[in-house]
C-alpha positions as semicolon CSV with decimal commas, in nm:
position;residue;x (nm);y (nm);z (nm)
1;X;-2,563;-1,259;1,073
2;X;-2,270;-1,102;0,979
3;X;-2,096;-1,091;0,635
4;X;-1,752;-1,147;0,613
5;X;-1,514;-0,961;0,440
6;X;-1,154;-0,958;0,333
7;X;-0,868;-0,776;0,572
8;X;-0,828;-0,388;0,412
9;X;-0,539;-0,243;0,314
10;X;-0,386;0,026;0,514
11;X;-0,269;0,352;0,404
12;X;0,091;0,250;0,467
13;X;-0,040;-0,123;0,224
14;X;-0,154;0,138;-0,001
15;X;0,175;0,283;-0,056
16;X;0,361;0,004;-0,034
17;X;0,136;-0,190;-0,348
18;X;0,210;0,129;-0,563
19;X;0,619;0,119;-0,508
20;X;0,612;-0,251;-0,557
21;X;0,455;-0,225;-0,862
22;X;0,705;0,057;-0,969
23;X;1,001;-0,129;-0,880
24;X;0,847;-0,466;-1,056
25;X;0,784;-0,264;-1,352
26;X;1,105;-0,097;-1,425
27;X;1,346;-0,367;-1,276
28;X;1,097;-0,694;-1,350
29;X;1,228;-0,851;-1,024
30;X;1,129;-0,812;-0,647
31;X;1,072;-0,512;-0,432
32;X;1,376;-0,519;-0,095
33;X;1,121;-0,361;0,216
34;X;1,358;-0,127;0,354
35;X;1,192;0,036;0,637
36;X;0,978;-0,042;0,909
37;X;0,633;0,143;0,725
38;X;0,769;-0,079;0,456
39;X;0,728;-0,376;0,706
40;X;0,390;-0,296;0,826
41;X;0,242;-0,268;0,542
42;X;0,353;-0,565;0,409
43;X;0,215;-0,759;0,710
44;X;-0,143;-0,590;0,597
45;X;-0,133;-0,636;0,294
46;X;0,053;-1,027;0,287
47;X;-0,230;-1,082;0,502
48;X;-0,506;-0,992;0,244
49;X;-0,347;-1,136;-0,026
50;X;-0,238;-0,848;-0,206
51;X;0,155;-0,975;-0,200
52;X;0,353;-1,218;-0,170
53;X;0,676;-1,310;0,029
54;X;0,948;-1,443;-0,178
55;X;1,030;-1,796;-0,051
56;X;1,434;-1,728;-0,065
57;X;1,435;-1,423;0,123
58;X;1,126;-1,291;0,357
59;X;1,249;-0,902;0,291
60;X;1,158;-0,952;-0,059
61;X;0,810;-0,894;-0,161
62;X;0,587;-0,979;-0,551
63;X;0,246;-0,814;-0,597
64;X;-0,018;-1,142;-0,650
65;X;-0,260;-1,103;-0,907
66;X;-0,513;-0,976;-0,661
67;X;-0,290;-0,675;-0,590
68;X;-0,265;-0,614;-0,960
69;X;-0,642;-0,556;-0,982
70;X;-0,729;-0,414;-0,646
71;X;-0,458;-0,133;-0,802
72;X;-0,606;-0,111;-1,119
73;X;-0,987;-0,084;-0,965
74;X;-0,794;0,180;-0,734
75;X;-0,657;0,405;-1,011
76;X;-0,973;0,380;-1,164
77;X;-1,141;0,537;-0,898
78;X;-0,900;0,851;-0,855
């Protein structure tokens, strides 16, 4: 039996969590992807929960709650 376990986040997700948070913390709205790492990233990390699409526009990105700690546990760790 095998356990199961929650999609990773890719280097490129990495990345992309720490600029989002940047962004959300000096501007306090959400982060424009602007480039296709941008894009890929978001698709790994959307997918694990770790942000959100805005519903307005789908190049618009928020971090969820679970990308706030997975950051902080992340920080932590370096």
């Amino acid at each position: 039996m095998s356990a199961v376990t929650e999609p990773g986040v890719s280097r490129k997700g990495r990345t992309l969590l720490y600029r989002v948070r940047i962004h959300q913390q000096r501007h306090g709205r959400s982060y424009l992807l602007q480039c296709e790492n941008d894009q890929c990233g978001a698709r790994n990390a959307a997918r694990g929960g770790y942000l959100r699409r805005t519903p307005v526009a789908v190049n618009f990105v928020t971090l969820t709650p679970k990308g706030e700690d997975y950051l902080d546990r992340l920080m932590r760790c370096e």
